[in-house]
mmCIF file of the C-alpha atoms, coordinates in Angstrom:
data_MODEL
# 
_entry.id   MODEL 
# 
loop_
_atom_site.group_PDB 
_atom_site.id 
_atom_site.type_symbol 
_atom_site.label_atom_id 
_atom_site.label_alt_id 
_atom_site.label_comp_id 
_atom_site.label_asym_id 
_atom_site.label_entity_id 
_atom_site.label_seq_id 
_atom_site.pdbx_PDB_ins_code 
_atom_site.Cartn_x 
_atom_site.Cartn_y 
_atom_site.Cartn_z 
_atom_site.occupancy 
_atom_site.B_iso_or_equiv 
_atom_site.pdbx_formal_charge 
_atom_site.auth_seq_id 
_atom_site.auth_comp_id 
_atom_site.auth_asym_id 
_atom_site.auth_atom_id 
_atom_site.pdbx_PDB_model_num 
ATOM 1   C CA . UNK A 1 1   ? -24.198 -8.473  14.150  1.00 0.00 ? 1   UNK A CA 1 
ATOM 2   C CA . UNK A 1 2   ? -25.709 -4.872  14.529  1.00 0.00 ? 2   UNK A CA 1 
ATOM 3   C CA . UNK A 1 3   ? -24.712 -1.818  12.341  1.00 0.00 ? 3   UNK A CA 1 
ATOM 4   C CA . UNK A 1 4   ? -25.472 2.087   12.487  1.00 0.00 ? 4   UNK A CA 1 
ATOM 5   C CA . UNK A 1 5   ? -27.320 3.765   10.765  1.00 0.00 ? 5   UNK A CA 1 
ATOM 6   C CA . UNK A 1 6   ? -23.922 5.604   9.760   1.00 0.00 ? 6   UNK A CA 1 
ATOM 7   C CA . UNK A 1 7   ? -21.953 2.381   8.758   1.00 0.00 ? 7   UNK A CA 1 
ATOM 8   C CA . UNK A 1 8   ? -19.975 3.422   6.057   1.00 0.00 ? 8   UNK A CA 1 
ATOM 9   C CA . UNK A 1 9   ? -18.882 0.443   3.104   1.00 0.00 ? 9   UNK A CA 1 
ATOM 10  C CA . UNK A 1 10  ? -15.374 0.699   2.496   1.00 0.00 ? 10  UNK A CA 1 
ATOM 11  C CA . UNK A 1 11  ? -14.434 -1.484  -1.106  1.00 0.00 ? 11  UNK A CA 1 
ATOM 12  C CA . UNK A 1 12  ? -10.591 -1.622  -1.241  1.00 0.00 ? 12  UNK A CA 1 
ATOM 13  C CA . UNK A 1 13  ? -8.878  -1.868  -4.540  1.00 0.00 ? 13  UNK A CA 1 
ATOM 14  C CA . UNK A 1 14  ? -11.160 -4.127  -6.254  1.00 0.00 ? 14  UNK A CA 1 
ATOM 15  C CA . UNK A 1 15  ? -9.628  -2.806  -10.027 1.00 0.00 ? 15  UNK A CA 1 
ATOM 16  C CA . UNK A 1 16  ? -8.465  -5.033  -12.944 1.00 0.00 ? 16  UNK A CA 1 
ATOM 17  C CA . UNK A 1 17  ? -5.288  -4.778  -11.532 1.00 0.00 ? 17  UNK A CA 1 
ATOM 18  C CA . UNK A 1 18  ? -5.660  -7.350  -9.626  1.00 0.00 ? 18  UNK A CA 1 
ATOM 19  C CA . UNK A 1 19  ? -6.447  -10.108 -11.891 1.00 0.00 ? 19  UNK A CA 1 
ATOM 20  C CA . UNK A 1 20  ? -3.127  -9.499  -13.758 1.00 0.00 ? 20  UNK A CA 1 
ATOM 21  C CA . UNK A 1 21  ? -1.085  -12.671 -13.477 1.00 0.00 ? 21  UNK A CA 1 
ATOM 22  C CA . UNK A 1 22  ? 1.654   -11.446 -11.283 1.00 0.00 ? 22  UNK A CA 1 
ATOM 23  C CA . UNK A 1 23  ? -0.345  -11.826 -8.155  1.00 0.00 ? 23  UNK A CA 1 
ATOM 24  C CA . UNK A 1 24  ? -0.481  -15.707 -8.437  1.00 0.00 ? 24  UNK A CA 1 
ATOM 25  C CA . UNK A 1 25  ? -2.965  -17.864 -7.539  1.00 0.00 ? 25  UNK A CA 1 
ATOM 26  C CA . UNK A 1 26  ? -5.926  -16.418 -5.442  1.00 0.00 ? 26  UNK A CA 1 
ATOM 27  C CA . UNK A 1 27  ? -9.270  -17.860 -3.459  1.00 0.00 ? 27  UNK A CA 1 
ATOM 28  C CA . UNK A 1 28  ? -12.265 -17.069 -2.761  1.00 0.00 ? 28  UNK A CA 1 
ATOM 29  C CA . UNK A 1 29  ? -13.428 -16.011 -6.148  1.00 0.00 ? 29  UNK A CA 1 
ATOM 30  C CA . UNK A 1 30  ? -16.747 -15.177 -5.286  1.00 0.00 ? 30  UNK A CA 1 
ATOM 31  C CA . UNK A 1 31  ? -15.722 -12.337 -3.232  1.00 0.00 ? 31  UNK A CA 1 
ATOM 32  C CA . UNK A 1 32  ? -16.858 -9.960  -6.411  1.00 0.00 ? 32  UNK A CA 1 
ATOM 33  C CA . UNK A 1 33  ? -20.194 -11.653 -6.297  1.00 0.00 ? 33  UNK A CA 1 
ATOM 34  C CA . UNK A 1 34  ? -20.315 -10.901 -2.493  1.00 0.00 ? 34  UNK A CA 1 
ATOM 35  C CA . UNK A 1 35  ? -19.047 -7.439  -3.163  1.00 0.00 ? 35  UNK A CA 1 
ATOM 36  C CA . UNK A 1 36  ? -21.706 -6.452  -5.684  1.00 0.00 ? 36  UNK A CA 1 
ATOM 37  C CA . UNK A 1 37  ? -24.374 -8.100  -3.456  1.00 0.00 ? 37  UNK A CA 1 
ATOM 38  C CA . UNK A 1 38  ? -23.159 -5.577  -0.274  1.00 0.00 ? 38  UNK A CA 1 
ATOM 39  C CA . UNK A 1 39  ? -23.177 -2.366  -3.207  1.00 0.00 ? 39  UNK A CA 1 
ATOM 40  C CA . UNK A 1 40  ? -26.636 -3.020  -3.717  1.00 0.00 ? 40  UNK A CA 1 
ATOM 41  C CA . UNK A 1 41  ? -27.427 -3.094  -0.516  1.00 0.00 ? 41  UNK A CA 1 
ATOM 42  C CA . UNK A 1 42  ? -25.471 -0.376  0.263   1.00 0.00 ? 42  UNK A CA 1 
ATOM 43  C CA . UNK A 1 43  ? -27.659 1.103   -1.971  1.00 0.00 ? 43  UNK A CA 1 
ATOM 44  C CA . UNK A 1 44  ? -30.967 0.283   -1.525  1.00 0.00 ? 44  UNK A CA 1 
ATOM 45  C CA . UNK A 1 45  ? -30.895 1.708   2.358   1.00 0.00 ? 45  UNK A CA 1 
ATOM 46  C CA . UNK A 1 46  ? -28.965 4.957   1.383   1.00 0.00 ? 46  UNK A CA 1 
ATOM 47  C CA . UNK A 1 47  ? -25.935 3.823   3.812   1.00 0.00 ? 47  UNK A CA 1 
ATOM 48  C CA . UNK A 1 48  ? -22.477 5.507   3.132   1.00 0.00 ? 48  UNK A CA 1 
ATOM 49  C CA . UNK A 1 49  ? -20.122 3.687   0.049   1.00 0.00 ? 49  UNK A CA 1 
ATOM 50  C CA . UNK A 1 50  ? -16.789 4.550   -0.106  1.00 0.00 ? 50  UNK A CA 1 
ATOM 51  C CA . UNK A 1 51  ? -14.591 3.406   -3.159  1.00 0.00 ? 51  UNK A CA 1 
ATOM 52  C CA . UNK A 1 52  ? -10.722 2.814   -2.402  1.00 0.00 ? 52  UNK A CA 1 
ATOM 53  C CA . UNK A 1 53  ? -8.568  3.061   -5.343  1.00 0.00 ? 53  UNK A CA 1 
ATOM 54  C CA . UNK A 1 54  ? -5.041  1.961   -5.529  1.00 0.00 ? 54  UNK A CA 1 
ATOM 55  C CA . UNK A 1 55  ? -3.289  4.406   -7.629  1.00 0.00 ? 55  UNK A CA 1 
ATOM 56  C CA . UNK A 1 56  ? 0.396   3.149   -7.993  1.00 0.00 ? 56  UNK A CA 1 
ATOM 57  C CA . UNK A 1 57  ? 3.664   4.797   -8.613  1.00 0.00 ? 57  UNK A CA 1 
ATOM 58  C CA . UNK A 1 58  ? 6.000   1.663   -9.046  1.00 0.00 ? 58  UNK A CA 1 
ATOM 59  C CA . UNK A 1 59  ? 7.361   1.080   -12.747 1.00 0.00 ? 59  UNK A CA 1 
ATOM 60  C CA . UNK A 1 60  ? 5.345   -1.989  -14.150 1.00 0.00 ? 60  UNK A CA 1 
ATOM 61  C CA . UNK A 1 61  ? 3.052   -1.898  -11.614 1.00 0.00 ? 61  UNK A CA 1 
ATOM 62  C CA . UNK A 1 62  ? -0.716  -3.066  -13.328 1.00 0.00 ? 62  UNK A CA 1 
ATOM 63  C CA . UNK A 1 63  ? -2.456  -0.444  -10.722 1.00 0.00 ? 63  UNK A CA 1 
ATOM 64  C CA . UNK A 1 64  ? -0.651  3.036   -12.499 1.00 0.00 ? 64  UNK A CA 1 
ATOM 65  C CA . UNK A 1 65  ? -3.038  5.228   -13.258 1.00 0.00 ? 65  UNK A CA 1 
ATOM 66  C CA . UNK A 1 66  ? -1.995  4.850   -17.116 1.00 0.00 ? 66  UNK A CA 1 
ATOM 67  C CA . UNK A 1 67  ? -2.529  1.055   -17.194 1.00 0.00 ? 67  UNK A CA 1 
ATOM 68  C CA . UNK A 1 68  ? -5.876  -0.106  -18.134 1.00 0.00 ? 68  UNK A CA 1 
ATOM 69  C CA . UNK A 1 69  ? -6.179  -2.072  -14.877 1.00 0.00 ? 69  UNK A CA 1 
ATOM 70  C CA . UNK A 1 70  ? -6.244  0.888   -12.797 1.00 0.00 ? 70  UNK A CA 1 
ATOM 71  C CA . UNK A 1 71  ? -10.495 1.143   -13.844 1.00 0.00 ? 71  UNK A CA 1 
ATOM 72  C CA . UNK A 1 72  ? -12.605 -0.487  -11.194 1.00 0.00 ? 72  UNK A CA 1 
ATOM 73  C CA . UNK A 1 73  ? -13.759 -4.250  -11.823 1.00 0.00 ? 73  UNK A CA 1 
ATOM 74  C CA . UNK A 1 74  ? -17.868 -3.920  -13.176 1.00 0.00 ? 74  UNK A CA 1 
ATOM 75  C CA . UNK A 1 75  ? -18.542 -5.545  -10.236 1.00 0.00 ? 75  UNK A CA 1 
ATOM 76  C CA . UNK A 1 76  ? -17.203 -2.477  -7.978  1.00 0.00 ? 76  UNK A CA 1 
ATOM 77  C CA . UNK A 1 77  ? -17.724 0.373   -10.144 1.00 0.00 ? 77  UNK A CA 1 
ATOM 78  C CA . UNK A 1 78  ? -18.929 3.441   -8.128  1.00 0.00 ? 78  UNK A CA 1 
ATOM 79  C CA . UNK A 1 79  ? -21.829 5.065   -9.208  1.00 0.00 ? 79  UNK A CA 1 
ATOM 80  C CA . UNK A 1 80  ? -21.929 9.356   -9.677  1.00 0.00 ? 80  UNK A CA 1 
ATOM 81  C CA . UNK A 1 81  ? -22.072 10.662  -5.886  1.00 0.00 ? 81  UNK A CA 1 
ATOM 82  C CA . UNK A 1 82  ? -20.213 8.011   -4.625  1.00 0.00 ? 82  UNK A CA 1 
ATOM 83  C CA . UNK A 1 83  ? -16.755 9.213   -2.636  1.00 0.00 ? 83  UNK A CA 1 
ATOM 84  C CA . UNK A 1 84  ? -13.455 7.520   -4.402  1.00 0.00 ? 84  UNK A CA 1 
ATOM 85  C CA . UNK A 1 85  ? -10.605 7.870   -2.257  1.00 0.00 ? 85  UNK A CA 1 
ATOM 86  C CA . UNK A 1 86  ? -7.386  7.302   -4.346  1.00 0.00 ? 86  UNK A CA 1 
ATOM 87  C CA . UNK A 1 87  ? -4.353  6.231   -2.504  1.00 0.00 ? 87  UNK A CA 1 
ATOM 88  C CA . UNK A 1 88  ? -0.652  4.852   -3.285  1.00 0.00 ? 88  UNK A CA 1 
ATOM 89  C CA . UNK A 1 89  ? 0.276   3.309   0.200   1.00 0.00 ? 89  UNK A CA 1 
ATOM 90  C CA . UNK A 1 90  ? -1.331  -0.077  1.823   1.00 0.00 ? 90  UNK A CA 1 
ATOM 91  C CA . UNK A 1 91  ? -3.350  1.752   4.200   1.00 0.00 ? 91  UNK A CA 1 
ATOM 92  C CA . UNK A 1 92  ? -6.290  3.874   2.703   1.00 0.00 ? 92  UNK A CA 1 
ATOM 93  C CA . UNK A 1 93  ? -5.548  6.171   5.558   1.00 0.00 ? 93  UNK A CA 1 
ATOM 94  C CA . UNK A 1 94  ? -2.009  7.360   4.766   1.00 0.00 ? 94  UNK A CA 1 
ATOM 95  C CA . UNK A 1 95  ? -1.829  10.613  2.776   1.00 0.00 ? 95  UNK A CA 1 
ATOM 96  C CA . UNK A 1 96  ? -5.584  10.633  1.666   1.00 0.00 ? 96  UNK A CA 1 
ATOM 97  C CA . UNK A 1 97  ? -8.285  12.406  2.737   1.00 0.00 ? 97  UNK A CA 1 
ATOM 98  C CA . UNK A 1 98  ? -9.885  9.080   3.898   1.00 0.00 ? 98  UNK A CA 1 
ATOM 99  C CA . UNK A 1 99  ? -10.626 10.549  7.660   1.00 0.00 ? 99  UNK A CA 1 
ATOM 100 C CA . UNK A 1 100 ? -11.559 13.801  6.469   1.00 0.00 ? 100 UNK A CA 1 
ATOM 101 C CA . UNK A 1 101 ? -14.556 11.773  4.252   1.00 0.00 ? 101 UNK A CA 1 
ATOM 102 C CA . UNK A 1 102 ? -15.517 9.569   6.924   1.00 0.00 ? 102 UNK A CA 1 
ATOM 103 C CA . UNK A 1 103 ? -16.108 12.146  9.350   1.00 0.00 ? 103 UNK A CA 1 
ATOM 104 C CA . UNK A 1 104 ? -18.312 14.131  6.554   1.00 0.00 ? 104 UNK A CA 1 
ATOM 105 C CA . UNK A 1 105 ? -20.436 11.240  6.269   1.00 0.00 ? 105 UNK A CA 1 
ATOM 106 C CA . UNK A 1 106 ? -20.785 10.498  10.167  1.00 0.00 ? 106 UNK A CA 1 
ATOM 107 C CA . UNK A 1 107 ? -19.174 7.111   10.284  1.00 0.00 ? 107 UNK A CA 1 
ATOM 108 C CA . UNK A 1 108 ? -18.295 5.622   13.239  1.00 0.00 ? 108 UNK A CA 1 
ATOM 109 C CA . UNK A 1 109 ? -18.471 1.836   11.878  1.00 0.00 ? 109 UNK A CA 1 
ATOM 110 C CA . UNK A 1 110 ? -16.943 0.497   8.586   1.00 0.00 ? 110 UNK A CA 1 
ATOM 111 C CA . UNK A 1 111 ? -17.473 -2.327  6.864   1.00 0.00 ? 111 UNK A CA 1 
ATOM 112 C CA . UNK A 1 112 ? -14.788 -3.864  5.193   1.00 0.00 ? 112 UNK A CA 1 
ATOM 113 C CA . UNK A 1 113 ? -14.260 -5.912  1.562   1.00 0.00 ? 113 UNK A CA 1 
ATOM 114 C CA . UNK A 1 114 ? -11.914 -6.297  -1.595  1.00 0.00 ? 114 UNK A CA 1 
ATOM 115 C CA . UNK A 1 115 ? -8.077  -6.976  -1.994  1.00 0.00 ? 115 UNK A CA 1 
ATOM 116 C CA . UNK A 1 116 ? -6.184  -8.070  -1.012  1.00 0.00 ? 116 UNK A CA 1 
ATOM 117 C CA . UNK A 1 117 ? -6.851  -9.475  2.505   1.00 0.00 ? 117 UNK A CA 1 
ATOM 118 C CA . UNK A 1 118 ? -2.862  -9.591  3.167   1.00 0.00 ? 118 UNK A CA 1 
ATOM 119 C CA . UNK A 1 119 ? -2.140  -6.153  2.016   1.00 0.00 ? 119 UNK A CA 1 
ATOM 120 C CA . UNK A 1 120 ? -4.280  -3.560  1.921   1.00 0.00 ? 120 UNK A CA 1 
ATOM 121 C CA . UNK A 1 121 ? -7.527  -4.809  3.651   1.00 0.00 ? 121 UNK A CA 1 
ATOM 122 C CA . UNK A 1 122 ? -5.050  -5.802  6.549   1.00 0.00 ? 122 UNK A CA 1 
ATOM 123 C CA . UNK A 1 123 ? -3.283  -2.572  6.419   1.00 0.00 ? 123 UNK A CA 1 
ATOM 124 C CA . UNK A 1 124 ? -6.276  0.027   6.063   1.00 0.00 ? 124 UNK A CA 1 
ATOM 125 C CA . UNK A 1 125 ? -8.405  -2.425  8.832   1.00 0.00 ? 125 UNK A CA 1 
ATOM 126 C CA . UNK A 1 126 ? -5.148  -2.199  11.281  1.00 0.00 ? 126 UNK A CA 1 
ATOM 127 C CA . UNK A 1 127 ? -4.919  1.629   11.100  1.00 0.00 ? 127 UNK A CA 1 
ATOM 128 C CA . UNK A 1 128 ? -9.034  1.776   11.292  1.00 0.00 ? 128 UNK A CA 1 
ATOM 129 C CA . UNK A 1 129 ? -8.770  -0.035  14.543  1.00 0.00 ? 129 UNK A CA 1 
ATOM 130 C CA . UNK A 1 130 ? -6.237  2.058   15.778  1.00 0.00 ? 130 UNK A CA 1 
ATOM 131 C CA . UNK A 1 131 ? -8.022  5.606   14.894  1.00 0.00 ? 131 UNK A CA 1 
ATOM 132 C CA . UNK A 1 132 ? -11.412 4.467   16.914  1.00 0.00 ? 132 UNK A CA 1 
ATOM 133 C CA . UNK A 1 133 ? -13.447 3.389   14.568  1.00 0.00 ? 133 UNK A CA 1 
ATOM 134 C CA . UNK A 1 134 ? -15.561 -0.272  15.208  1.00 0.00 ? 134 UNK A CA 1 
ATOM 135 C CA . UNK A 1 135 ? -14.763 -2.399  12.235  1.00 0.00 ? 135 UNK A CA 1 
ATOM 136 C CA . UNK A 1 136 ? -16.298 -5.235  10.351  1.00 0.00 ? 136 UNK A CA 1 
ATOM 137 C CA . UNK A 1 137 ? -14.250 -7.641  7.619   1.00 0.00 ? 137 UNK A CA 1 
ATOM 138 C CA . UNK A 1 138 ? -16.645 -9.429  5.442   1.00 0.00 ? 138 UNK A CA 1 
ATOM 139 C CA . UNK A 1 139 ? -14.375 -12.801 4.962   1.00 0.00 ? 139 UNK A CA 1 
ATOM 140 C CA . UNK A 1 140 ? -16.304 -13.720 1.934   1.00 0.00 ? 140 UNK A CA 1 
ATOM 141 C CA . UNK A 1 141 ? -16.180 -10.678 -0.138  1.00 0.00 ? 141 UNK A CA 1 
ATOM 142 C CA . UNK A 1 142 ? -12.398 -10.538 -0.002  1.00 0.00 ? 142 UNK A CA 1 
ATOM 143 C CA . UNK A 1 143 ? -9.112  -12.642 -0.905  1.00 0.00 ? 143 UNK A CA 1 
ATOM 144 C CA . UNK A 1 144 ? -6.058  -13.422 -0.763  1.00 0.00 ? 144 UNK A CA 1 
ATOM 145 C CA . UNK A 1 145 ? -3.190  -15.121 -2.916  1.00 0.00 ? 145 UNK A CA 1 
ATOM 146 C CA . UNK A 1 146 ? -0.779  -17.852 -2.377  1.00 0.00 ? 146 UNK A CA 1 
ATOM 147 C CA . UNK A 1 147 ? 2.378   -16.253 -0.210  1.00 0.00 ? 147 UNK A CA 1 
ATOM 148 C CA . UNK A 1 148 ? 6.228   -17.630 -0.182  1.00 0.00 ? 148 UNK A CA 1 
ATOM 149 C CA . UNK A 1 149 ? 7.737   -17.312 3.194   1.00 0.00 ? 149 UNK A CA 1 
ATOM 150 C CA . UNK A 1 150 ? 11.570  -16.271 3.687   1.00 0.00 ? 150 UNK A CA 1 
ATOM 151 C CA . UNK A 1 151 ? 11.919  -20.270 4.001   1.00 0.00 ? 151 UNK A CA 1 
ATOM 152 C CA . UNK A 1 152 ? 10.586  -21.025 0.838   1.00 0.00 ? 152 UNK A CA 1 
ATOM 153 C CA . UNK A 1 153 ? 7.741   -22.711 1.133   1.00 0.00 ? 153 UNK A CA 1 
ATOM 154 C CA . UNK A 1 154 ? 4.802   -21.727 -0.412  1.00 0.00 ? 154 UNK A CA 1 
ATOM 155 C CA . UNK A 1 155 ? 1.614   -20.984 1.696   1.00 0.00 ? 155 UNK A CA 1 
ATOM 156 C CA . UNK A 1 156 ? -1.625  -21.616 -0.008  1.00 0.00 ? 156 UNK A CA 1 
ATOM 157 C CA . UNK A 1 157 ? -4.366  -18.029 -1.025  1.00 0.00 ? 157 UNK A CA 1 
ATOM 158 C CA . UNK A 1 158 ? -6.821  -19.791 1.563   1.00 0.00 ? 158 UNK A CA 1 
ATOM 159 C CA . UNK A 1 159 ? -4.095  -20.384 4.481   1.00 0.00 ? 159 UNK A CA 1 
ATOM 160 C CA . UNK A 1 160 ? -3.144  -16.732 4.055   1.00 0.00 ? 160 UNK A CA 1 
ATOM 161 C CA . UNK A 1 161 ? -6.817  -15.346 3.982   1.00 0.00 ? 161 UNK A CA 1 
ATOM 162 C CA . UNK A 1 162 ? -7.700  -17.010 7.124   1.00 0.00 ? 162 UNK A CA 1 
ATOM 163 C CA . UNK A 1 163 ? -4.517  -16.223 9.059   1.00 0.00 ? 163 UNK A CA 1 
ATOM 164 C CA . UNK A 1 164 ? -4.969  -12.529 7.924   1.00 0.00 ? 164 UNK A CA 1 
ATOM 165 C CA . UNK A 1 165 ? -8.433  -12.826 9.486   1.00 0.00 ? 165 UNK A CA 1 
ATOM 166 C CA . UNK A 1 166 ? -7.249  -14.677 12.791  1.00 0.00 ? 166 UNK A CA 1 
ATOM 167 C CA . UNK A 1 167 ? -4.561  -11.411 13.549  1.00 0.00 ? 167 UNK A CA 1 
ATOM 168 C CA . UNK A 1 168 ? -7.257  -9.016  12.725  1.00 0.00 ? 168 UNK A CA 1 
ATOM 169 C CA . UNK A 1 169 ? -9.555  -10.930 14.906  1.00 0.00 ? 169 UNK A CA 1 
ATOM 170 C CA . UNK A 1 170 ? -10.702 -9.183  18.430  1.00 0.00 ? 170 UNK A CA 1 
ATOM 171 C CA . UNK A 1 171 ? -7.849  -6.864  18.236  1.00 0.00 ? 171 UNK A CA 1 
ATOM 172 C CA . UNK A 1 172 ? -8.935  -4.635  15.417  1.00 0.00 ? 172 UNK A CA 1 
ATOM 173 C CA . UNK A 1 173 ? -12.195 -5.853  13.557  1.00 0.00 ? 173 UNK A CA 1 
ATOM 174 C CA . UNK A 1 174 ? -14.296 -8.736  13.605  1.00 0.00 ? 174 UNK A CA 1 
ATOM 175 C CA . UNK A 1 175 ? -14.595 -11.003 11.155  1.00 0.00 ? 175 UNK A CA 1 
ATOM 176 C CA . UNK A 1 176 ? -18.252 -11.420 9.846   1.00 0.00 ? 176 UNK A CA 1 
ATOM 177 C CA . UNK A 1 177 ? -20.143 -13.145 6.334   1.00 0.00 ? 177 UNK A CA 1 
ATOM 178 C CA . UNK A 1 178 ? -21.758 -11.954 3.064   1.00 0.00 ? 178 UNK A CA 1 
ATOM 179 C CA . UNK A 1 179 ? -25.250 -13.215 4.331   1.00 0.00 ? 179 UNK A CA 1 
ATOM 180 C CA . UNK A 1 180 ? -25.017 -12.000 8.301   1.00 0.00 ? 180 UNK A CA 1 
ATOM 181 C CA . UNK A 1 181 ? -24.040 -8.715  6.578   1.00 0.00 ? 181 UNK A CA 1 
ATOM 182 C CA . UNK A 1 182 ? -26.389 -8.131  4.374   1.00 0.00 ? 182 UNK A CA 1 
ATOM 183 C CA . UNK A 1 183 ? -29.090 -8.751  7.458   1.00 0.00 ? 183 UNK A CA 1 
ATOM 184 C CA . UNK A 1 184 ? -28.080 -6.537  9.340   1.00 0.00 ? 184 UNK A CA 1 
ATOM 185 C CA . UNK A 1 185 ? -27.897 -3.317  6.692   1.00 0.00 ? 185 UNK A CA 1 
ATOM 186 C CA . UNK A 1 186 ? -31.633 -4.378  6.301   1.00 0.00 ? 186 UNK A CA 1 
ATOM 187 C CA . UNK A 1 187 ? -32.320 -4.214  10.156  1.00 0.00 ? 187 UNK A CA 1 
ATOM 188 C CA . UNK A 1 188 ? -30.029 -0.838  10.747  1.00 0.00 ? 188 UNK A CA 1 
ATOM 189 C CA . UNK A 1 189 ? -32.125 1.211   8.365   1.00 0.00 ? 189 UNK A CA 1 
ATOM 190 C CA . UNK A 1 190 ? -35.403 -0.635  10.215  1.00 0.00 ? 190 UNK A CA 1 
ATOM 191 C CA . UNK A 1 191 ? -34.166 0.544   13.685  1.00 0.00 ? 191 UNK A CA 1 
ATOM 192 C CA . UNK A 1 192 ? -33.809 4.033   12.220  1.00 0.00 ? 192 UNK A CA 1 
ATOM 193 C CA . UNK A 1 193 ? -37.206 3.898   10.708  1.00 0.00 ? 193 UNK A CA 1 
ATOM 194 C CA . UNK A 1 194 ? -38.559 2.747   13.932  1.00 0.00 ? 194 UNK A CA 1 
ATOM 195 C CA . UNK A 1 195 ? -36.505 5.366   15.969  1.00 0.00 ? 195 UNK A CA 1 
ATOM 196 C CA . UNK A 1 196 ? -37.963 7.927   14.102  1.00 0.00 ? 196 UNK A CA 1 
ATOM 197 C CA . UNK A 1 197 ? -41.251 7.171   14.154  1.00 0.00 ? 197 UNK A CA 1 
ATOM 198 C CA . UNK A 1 198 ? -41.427 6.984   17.655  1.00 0.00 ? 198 UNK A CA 1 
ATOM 199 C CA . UNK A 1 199 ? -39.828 10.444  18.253  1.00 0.00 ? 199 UNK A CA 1 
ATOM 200 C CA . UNK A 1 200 ? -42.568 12.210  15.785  1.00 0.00 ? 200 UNK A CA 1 
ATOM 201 C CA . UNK A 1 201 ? -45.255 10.302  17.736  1.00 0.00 ? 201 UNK A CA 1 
ATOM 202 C CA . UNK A 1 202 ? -47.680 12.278  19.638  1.00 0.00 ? 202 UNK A CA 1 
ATOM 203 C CA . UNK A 1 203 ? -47.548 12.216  23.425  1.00 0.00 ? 203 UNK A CA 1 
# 
């Protein structure tokens, strides 16, 4: 796995929300764990960090802006200077300025984690993939939750997580870990270091 230096973080609506018990049962749950680990990261080498938040119009819904689970998990929480994109469709590119940021900060490459992997990590990733832009899904710092098909049966958070994966697989992202990512932030700020040094070196 190699990044940019311009690979941008993208954290999808990892708010309280989503812990409310109306989503079911979920896996995976040390995608926050995962998620904090790539924020620090993020961090520590200066890369871009956007900060997706769902901001929902549905009556009831625990992601309205006037519901305490609209605030970002601790886990997640952006820091001052950090671009928040607030949306109220699936996709994080559908009347936002989403686009309009990315280009500001010179990404070409995003890197992909939070909620749900069904919804709107599949969504957002799908029209990414579509606009041009090279994207990675980081399977462990995202989840899923147990589905019901029109048949009735009841497929299982993991089941749904990897399936979302598989369609999003080759066609519009790739599929990558926690640990391989976090390697390769470390080595795209090292290239750039390296680049650099050897265009102010003397002839």
């Amino acid at each position: 796995m190699r990044l940019p230096r311009d690979a941008a973080l993208l954290v999808i609506d990892v708010q309280g929300a989503i812990d409310d018990p109306c989503w079911g049962r979920r896996n995976n749950p040390g995608a926050e764990r995962a998620i904090s680990a790539l924020l620090a990261a993020w961090r520590a080498e200066g890369l871009p960090i956007v900060h997706i938040r769902h901001d929902a119009s549905e009556p009831g819904s625990p992601y309205r802006p006037d519901r305490p689970g609209h605030e970002f998990k601790p886990e997640a929480r952006p820091l001052d200077g950090e671009t928040v994109i607030g949306k109220s469709a699936r996709s994080a590119f559908v009347g936002t300025r989403l686009e309009e940021a990315l280009d500001a900060l010179g990404a070409t490459t995003l890197v992909v984690c939070g909620a749900l992997a069904q919804n709107s990590i599949e969504s957002t990733v799908r029209h990414a993939g579509d606009l041009g832009y090279r994207v990675f899904v980081v399977a462990d710092a995202c989840w899923a939750v147990d589905v019901v098909d029109l048949a009735g049966h009841r497929w299982p958070a993991e089941d749904v997580h990897a399936l979302s994966l598989a369609c999003l697989e080759g066609e519009y992202a790739e599929a990558v870990s926690c640990a391989a990512t976090l390697q390769a932030v470390g080595l795209a700020n090292a290239r750039s270091r390296l680049k650099q040094a050897r265009t102010r070196a003397p002839e």
